[in-house]
N, C-alpha and C positions, 0 to 999 in steps of 0.2 A: 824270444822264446828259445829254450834250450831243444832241444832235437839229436834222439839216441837214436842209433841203427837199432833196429830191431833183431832178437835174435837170428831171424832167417838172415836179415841182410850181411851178420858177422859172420854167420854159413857161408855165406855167397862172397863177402871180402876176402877170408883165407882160405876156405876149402875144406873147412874141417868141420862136424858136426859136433865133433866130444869138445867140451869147455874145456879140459887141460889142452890140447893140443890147439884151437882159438887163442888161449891164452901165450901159449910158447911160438907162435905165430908172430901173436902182436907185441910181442916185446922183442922178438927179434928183428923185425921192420920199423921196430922205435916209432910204432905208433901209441900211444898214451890211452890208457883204458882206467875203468874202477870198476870193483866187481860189489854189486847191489846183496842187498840182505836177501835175496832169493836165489844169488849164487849166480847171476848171470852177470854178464860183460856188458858194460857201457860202453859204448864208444859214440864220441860226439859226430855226428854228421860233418859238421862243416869241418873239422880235424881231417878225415876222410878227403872231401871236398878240394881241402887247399893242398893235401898230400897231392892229389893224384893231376893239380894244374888248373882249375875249376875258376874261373875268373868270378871275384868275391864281389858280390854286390854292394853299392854304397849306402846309404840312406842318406836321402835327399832332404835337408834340411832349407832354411831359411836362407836367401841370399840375396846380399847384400848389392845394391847397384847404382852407381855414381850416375849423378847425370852431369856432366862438363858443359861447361863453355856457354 
């Protein structure tokens, strides 16, 4: 499932409320956004997440296990 910061939470990433200065924020800390047909900022969570050292969860799949001897 994809997962966008919500506006408040891109408040609360740069410090800024007005969407140009959000925008001139996050492209100067080379964090990766798209701005939606209502004119707001997308930013991916986990982009956020892995920026700031967030140890990335695995998904546990199926595994495999030998029986020897």
């Amino acid at each position: 499932m994809i997962s966008f910061l919500s506006p408040e939470q891109v408040a609360a990433l740069t410090g800024y409320t007005r969407m140009s200065a959000q925008r001139r924020w996050l492209i100067d800390n080379e964090l990766p956004f798209i701005e939606g047909g209502d004119g707001t900022l997308k930013v991916l969570e986990q982009t956020v997440l892995a920026r700031l050292g967030a140890a990335q969860q695995k998904k546990k799949g199926p595994q495999l296990r030998l029986m020897t001897g």
